[in-house]
PDB file of N, CA, C and O in Angstrom:
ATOM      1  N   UNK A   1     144.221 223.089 184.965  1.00  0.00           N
ATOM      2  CA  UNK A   1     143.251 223.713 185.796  1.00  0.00           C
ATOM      3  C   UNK A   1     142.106 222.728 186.006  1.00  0.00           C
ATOM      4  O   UNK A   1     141.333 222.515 185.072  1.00  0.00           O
ATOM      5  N   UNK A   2     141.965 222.169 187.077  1.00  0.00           N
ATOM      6  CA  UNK A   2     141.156 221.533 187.301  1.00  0.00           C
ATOM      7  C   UNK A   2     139.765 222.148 188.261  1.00  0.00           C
ATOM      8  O   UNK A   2     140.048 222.915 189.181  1.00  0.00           O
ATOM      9  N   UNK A   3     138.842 221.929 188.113  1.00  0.00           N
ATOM     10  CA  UNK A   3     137.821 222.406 188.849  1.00  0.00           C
ATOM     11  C   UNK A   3     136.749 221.081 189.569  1.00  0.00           C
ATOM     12  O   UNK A   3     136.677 220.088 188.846  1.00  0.00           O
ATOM     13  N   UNK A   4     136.160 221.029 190.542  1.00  0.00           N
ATOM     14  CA  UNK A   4     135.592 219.998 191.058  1.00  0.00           C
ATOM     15  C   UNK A   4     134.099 220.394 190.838  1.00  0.00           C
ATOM     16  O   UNK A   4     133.694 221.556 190.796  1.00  0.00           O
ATOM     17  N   UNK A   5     133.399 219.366 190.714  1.00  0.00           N
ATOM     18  CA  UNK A   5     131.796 219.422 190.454  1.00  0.00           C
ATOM     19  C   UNK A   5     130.874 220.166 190.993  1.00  0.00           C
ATOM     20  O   UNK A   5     130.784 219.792 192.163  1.00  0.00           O
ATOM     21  N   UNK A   6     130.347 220.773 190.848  1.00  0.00           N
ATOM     22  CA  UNK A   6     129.153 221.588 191.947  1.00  0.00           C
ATOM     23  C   UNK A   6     128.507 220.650 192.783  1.00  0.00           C
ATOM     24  O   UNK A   6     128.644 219.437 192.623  1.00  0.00           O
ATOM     25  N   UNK A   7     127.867 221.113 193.594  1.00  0.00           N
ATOM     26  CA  UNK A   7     127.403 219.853 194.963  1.00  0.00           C
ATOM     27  C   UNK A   7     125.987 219.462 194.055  1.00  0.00           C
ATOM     28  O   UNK A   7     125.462 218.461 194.542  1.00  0.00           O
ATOM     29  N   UNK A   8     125.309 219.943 192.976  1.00  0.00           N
ATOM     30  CA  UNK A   8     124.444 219.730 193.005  1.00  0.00           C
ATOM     31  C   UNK A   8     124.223 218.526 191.864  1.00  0.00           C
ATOM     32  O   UNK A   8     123.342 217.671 191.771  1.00  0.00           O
ATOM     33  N   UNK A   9     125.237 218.778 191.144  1.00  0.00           N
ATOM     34  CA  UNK A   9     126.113 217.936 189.987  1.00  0.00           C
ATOM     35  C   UNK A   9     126.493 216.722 191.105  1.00  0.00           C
ATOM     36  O   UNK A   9     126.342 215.687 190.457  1.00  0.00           O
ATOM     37  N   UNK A  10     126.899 216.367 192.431  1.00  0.00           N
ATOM     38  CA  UNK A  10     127.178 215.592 193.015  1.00  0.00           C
ATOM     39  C   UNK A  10     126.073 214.854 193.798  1.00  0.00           C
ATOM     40  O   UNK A  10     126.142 213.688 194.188  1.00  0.00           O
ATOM     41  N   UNK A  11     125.101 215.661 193.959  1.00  0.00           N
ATOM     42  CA  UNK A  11     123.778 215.236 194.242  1.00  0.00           C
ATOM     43  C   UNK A  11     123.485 213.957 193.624  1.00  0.00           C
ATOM     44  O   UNK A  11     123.641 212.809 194.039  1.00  0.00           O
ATOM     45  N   UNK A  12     122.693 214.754 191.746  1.00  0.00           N
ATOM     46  CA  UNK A  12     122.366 214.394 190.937  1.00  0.00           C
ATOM     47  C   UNK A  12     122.686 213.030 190.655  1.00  0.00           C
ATOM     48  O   UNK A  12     121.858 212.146 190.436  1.00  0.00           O
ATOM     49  N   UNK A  13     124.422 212.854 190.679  1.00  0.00           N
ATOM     50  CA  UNK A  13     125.260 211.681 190.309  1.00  0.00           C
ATOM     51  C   UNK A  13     124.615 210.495 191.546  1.00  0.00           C
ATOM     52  O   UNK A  13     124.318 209.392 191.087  1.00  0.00           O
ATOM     53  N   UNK A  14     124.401 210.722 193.104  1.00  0.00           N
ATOM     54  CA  UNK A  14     124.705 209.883 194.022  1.00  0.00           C
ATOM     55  C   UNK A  14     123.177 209.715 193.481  1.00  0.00           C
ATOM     56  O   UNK A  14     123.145 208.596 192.968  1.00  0.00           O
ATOM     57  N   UNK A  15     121.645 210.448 193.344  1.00  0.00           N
ATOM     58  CA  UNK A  15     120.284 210.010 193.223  1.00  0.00           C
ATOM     59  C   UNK A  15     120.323 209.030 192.064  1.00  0.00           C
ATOM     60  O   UNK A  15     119.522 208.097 192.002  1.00  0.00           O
ATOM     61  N   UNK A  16     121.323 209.259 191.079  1.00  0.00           N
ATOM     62  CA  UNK A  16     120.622 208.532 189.994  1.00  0.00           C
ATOM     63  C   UNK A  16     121.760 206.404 190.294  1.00  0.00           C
ATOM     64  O   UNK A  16     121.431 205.393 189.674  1.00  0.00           O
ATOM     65  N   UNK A  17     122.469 206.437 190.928  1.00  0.00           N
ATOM     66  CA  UNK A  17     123.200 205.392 191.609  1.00  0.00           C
ATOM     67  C   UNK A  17     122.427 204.932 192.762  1.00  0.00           C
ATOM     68  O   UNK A  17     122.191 203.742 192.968  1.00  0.00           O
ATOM     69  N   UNK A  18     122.052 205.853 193.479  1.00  0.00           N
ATOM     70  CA  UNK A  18     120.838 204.984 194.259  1.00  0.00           C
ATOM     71  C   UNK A  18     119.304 204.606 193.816  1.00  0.00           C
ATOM     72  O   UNK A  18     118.615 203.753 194.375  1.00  0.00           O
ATOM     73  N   UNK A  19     118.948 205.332 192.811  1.00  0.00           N
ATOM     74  CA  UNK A  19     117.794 204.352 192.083  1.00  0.00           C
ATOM     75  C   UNK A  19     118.116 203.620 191.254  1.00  0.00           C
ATOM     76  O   UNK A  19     117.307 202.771 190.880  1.00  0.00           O
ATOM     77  N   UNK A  20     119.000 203.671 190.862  1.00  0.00           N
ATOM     78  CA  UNK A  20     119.576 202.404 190.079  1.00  0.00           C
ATOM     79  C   UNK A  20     119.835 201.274 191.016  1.00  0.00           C
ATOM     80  O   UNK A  20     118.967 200.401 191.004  1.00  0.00           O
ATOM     81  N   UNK A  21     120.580 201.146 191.615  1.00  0.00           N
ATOM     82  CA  UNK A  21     120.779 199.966 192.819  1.00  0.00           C
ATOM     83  C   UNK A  21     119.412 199.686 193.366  1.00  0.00           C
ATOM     84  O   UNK A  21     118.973 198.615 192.946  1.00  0.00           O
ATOM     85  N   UNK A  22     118.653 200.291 194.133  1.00  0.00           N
ATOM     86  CA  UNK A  22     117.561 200.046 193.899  1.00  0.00           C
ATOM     87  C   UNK A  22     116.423 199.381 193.124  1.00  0.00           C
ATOM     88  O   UNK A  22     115.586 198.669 193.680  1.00  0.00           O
ATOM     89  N   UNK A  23     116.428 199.561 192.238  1.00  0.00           N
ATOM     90  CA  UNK A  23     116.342 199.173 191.058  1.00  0.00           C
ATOM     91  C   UNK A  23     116.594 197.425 190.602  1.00  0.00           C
ATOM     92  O   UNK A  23     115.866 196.541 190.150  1.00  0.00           O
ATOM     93  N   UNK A  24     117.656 197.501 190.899  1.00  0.00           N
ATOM     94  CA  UNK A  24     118.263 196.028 190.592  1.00  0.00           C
ATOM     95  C   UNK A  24     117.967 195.302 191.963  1.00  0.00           C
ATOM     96  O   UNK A  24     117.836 194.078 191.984  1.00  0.00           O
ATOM     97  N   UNK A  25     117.878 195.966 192.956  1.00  0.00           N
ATOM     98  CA  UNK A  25     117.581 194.831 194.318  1.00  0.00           C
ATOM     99  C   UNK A  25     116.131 194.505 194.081  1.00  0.00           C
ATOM    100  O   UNK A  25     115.767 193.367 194.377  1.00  0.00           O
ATOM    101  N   UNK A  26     115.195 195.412 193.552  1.00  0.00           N
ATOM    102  CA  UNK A  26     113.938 195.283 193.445  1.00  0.00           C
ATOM    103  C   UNK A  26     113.467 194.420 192.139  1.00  0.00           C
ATOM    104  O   UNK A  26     112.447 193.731 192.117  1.00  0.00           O
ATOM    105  N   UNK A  27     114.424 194.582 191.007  1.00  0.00           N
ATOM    106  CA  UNK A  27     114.315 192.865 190.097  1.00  0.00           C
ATOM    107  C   UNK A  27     114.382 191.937 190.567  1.00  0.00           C
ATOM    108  O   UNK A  27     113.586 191.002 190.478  1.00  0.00           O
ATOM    109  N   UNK A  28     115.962 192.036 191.552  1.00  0.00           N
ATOM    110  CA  UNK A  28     116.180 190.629 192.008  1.00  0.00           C
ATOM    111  C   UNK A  28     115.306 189.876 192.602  1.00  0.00           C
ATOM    112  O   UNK A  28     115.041 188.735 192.224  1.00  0.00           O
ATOM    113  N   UNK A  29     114.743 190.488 193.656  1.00  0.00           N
ATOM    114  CA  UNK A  29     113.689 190.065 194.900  1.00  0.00           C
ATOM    115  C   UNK A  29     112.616 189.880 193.888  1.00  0.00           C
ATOM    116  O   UNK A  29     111.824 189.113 194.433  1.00  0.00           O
ATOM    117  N   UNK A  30     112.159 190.181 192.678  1.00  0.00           N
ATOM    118  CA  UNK A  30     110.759 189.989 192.256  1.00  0.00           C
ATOM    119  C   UNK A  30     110.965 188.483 191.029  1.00  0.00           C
ATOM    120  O   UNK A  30     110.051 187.834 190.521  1.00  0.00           O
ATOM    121  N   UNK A  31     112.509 188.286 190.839  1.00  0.00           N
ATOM    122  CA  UNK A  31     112.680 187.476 190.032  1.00  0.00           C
ATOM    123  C   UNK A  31     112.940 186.205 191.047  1.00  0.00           C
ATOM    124  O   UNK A  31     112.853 185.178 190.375  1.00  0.00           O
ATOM    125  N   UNK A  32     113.155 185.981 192.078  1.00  0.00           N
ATOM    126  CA  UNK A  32     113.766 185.397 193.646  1.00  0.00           C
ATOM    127  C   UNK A  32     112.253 184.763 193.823  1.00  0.00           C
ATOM    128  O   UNK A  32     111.924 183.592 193.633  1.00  0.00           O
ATOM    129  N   UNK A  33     111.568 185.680 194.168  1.00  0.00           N
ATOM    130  CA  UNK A  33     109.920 185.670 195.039  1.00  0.00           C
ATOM    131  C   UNK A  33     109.087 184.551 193.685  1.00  0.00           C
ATOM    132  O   UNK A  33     108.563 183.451 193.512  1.00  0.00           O
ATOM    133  N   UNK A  34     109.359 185.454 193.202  1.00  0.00           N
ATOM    134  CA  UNK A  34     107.890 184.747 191.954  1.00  0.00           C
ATOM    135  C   UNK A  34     108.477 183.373 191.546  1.00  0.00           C
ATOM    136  O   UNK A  34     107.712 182.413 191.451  1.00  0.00           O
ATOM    137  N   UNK A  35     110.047 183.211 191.255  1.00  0.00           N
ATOM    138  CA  UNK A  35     110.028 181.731 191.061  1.00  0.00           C
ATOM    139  C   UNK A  35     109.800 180.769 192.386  1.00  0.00           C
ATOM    140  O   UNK A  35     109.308 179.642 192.333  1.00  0.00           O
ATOM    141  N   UNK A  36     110.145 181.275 193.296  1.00  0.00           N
ATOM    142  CA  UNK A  36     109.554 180.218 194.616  1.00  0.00           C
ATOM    143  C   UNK A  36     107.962 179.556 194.962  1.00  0.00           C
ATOM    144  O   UNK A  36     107.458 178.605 195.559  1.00  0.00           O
ATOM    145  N   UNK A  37     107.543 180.822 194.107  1.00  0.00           N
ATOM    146  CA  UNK A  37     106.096 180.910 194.461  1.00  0.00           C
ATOM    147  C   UNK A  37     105.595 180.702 193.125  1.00  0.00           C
ATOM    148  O   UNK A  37     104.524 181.103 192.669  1.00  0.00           O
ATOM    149  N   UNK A  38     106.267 180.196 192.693  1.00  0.00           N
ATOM    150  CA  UNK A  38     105.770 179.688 191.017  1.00  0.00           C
ATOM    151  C   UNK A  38     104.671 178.701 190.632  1.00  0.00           C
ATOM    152  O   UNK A  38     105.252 177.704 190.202  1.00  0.00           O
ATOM    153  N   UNK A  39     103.671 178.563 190.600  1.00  0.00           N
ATOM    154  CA  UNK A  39     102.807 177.095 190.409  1.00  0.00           C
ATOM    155  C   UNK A  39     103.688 175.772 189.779  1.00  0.00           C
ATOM    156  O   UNK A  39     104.480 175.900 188.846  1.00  0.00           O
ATOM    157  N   UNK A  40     103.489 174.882 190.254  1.00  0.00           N
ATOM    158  CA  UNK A  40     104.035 173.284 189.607  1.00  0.00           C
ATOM    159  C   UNK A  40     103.261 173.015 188.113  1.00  0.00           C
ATOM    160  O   UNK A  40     102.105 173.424 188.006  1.00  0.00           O
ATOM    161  N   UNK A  41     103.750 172.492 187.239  1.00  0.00           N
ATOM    162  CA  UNK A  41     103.229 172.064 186.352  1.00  0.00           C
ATOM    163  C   UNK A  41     102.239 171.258 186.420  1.00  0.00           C
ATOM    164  O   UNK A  41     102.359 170.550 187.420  1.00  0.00           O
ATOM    165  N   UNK A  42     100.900 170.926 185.564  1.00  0.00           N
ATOM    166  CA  UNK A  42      99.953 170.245 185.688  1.00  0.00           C
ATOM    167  C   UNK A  42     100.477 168.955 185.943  1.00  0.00           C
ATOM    168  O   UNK A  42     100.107 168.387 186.970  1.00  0.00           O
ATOM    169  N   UNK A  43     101.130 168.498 185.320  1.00  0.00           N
ATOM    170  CA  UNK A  43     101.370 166.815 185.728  1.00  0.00           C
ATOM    171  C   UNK A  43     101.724 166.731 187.307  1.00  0.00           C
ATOM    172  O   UNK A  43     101.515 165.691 187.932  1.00  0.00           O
ATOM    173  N   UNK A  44     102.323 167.994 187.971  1.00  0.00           N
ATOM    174  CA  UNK A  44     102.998 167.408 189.162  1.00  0.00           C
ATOM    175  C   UNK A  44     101.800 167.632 190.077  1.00  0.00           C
ATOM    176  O   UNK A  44     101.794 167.299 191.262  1.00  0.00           O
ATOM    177  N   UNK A  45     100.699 168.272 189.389  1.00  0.00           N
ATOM    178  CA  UNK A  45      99.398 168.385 190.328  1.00  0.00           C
ATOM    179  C   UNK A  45      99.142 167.490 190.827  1.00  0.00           C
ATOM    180  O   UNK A  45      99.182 167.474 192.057  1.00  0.00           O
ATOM    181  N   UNK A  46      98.679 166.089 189.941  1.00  0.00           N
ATOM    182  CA  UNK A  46      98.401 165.051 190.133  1.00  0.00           C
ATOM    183  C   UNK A  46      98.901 164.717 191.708  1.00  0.00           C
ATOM    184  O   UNK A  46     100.029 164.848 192.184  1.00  0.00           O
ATOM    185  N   UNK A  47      97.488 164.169 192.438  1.00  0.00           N
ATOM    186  CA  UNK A  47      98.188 163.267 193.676  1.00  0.00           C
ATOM    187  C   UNK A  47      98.927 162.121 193.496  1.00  0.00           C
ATOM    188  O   UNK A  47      98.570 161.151 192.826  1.00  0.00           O
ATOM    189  N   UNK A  48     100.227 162.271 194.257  1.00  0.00           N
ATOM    190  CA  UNK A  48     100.948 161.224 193.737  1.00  0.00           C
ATOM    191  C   UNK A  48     100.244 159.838 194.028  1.00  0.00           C
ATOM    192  O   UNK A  48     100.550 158.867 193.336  1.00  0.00           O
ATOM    193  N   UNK A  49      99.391 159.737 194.946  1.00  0.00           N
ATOM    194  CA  UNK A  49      98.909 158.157 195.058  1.00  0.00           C
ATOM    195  C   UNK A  49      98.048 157.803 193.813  1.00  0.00           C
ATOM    196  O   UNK A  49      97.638 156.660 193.612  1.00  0.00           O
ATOM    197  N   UNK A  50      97.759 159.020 192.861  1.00  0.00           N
ATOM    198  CA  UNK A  50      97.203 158.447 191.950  1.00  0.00           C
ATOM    199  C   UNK A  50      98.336 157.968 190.775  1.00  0.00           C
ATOM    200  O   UNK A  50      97.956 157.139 189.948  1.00  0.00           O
ATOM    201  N   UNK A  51      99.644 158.458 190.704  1.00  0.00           N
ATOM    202  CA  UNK A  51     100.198 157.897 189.937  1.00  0.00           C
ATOM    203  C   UNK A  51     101.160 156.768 190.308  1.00  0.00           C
ATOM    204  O   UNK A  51     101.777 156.165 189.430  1.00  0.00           O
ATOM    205  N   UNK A  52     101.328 156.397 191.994  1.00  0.00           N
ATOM    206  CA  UNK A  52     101.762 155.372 192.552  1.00  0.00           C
ATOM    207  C   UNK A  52     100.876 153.864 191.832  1.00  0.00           C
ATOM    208  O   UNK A  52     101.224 152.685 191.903  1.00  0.00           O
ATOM    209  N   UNK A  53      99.828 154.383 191.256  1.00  0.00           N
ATOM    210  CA  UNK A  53      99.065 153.218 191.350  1.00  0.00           C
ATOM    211  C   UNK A  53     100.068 151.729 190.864  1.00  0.00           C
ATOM    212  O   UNK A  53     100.773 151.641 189.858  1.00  0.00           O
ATOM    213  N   UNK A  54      99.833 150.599 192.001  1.00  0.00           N
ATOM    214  CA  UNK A  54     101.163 149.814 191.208  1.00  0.00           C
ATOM    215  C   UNK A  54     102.311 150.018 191.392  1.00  0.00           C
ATOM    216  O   UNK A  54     103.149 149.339 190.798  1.00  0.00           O
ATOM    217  N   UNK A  55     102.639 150.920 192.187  1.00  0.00           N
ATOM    218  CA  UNK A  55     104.171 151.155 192.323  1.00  0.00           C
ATOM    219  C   UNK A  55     104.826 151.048 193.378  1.00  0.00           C
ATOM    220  O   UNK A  55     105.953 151.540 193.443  1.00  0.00           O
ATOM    221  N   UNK A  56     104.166 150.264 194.624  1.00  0.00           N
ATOM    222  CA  UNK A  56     104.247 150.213 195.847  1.00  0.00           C
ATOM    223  C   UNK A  56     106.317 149.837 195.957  1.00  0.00           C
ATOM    224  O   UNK A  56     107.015 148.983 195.410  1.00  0.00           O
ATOM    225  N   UNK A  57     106.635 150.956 196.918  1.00  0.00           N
ATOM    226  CA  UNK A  57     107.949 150.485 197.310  1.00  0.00           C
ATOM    227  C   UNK A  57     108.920 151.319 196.077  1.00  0.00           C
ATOM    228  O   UNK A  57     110.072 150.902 195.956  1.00  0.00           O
ATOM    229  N   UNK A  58     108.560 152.266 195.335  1.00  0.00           N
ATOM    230  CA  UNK A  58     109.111 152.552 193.998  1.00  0.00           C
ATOM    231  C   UNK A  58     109.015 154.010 194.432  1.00  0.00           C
ATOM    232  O   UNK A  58     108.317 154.397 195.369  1.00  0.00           O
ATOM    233  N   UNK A  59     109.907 154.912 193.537  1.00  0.00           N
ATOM    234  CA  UNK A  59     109.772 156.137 193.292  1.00  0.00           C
ATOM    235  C   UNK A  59     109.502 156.435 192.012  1.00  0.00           C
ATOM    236  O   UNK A  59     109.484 155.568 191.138  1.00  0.00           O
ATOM    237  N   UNK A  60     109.198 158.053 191.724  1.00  0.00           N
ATOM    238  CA  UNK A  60     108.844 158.350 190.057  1.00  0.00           C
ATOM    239  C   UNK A  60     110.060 159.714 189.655  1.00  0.00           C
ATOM    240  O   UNK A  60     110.128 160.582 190.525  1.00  0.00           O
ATOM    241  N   UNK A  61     110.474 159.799 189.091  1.00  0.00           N
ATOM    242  CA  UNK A  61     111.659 160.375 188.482  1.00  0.00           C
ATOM    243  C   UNK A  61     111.306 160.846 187.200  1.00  0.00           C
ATOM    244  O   UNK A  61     111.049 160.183 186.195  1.00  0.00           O
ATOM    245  N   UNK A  62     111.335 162.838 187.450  1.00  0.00           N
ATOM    246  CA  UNK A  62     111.502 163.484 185.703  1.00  0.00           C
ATOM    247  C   UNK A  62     112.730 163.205 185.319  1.00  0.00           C
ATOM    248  O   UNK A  62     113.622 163.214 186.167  1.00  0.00           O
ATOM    249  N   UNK A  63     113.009 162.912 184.014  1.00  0.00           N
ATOM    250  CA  UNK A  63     114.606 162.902 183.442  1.00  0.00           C
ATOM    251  C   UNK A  63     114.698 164.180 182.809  1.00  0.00           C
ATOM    252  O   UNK A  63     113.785 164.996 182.680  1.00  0.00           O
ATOM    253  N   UNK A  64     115.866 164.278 182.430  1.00  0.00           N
ATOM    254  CA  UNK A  64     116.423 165.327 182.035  1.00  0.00           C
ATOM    255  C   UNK A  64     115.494 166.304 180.750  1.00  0.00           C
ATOM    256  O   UNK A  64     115.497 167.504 180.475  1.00  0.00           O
ATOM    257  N   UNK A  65     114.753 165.111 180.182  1.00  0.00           N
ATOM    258  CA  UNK A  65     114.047 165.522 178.833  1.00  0.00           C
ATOM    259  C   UNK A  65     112.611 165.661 179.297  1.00  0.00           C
ATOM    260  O   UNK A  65     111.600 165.927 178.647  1.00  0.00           O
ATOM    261  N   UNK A  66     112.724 165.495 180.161  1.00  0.00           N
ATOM    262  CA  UNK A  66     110.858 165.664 180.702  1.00  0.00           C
ATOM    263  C   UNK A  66     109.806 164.054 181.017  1.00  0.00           C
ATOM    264  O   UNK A  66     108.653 163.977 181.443  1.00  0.00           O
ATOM    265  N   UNK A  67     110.406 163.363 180.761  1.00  0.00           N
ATOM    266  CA  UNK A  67     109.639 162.155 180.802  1.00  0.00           C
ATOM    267  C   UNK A  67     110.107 161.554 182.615  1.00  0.00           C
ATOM    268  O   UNK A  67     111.140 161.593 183.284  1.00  0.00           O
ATOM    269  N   UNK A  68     108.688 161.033 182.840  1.00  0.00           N
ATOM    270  CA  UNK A  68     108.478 160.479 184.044  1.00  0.00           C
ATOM    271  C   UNK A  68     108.712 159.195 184.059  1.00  0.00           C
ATOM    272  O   UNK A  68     108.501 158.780 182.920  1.00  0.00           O
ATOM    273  N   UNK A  69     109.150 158.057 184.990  1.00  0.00           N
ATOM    274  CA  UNK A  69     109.685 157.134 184.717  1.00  0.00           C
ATOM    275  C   UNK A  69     109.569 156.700 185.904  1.00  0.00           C
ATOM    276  O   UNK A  69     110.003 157.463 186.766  1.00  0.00           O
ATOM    277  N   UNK A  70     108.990 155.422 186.360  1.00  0.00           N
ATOM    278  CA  UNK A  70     109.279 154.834 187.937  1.00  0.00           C
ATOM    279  C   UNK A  70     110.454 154.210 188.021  1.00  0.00           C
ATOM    280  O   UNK A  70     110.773 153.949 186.861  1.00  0.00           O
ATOM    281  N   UNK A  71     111.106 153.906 188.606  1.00  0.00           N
ATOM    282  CA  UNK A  71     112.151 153.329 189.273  1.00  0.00           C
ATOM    283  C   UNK A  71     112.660 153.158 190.828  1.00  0.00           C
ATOM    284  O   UNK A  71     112.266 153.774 191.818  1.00  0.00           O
ATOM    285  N   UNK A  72     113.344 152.453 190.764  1.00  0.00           N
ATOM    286  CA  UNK A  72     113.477 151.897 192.312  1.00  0.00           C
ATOM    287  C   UNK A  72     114.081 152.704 193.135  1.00  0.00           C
ATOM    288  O   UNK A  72     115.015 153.426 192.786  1.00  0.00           O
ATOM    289  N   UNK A  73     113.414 152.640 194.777  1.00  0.00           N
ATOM    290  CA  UNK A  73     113.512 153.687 195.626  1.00  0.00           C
ATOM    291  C   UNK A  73     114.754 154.229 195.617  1.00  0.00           C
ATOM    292  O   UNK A  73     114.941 155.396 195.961  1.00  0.00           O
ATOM    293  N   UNK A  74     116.067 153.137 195.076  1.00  0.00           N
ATOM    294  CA  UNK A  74     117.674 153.277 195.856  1.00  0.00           C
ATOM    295  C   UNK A  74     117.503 154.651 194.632  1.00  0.00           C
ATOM    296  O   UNK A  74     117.233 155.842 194.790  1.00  0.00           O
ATOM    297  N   UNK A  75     117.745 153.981 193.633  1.00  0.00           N
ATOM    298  CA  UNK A  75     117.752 154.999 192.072  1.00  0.00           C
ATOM    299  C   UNK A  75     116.824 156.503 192.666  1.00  0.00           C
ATOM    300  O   UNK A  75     117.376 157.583 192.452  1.00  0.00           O
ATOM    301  N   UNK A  76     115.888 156.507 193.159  1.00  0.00           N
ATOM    302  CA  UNK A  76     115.109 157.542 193.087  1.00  0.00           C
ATOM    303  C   UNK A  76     115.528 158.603 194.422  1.00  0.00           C
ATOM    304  O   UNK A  76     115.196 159.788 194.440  1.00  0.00           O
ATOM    305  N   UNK A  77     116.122 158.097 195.245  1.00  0.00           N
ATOM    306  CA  UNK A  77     116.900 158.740 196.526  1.00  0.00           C
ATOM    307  C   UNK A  77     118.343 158.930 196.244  1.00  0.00           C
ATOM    308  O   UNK A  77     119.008 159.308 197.209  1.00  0.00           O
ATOM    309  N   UNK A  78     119.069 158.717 194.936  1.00  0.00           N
ATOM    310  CA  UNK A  78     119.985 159.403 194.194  1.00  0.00           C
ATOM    311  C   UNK A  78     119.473 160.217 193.516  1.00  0.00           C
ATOM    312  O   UNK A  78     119.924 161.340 193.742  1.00  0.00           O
ATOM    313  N   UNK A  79     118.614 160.175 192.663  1.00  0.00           N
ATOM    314  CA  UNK A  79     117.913 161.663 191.683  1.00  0.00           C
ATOM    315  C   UNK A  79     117.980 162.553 193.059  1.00  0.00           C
ATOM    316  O   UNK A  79     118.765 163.494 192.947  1.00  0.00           O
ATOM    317  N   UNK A  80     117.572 162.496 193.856  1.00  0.00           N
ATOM    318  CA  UNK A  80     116.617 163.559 195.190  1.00  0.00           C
ATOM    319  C   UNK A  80     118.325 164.139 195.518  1.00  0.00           C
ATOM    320  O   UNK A  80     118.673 165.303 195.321  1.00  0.00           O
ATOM    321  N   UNK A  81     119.395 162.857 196.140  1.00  0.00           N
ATOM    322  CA  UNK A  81     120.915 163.929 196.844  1.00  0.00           C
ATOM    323  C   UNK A  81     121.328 164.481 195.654  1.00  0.00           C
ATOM    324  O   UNK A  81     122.283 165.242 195.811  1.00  0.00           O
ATOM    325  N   UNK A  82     120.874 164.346 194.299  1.00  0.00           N
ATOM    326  CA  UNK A  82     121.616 164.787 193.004  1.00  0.00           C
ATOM    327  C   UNK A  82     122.833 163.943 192.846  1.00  0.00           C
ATOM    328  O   UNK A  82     123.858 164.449 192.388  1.00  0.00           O
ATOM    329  N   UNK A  83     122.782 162.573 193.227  1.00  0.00           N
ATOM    330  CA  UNK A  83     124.377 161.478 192.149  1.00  0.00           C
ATOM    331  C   UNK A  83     123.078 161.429 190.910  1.00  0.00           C
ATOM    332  O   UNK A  83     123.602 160.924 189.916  1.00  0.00           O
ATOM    333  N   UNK A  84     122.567 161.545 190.805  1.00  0.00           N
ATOM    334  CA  UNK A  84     122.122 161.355 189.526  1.00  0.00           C
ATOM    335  C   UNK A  84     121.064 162.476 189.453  1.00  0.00           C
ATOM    336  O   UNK A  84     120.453 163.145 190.287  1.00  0.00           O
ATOM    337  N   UNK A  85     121.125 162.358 187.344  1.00  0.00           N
ATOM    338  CA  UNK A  85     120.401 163.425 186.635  1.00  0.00           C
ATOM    339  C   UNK A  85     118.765 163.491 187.437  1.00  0.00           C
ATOM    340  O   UNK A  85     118.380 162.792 188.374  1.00  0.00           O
ATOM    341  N   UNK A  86     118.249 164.233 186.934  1.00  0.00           N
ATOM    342  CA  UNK A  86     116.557 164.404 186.813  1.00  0.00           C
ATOM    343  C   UNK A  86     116.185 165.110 188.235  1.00  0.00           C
ATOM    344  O   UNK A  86     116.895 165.867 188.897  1.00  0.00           O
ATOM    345  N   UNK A  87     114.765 164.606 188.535  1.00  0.00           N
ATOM    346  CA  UNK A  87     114.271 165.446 189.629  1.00  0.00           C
ATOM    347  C   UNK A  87     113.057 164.388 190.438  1.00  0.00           C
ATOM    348  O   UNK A  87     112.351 163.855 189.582  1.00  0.00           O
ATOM    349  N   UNK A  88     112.731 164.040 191.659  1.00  0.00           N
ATOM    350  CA  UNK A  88     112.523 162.992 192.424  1.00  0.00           C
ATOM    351  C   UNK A  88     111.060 163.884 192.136  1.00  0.00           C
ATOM    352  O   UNK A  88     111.024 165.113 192.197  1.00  0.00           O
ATOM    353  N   UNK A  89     109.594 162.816 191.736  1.00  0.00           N
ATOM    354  CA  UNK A  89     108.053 163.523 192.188  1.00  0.00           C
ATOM    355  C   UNK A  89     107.695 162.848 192.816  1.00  0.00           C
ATOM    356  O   UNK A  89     106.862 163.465 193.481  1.00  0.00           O
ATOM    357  N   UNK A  90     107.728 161.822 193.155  1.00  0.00           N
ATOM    358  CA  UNK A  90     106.895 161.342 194.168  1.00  0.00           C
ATOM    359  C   UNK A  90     107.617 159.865 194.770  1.00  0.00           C
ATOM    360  O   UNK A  90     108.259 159.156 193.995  1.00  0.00           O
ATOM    361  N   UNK A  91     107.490 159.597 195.800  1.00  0.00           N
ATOM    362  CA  UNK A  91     107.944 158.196 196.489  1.00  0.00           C
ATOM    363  C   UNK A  91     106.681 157.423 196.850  1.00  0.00           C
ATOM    364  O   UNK A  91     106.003 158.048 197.666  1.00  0.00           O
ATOM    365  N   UNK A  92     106.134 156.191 196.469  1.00  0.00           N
ATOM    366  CA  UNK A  92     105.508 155.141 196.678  1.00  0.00           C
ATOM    367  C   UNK A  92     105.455 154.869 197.782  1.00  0.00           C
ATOM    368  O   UNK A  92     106.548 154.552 198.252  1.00  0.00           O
ATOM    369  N   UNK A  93     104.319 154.837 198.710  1.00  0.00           N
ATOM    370  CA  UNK A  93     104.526 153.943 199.759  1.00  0.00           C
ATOM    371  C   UNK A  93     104.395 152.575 199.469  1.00  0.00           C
ATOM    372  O   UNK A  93     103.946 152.253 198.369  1.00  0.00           O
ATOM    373  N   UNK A  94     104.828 151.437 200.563  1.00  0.00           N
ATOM    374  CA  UNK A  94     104.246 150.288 200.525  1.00  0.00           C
ATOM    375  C   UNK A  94     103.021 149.814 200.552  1.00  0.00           C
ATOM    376  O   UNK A  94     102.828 148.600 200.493  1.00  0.00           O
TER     377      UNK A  94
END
């Protein structure tokens, strides 16, 4: 003998699946938003021409462990397409 749910029992079930979904779209978007809009770390504040100083023609490269490191433009425009580790902060002008 089977019997099917009351409509209100079916209600109940569909409100609490749509605030739930809800729910999770509204983490996502707040976990999405806030890292985009995240502040840079103090070091990357720095204007880069102040840490170019001397480095004309060079780029500066975080490595994997956090340390900044100049190296040459070719090297530093691989960090940037990703053939290599780290993360590109600033490019030197001439």
């Amino acid at each position: 003998m089977s019997r099917s749910p009351s409509s209100r029992a079916v209600l109940a079930v569909r409100a609490v699946k749509t605030g739930v979904t809800a729910g999770l779209v509204a983490t996502a978007l707040v976990v999405t938003l806030g890292g985009a809009t995240a502040s840079p770390a103090d070091a990357e504040r720095v204007p880069s021409d102040a840490r170019c100083s001397g480095a004309a023609g060079k780029t500066i490269v975080r490595t994997r462990d956090g340390a900044t490191r100049v190296v040459s433009f070719e090297r530093g425009w691989r960090v940037y397409r990703g053939d290599r580790p780290g993360t590109l902060v600033a490019v030197c002008p001439d």
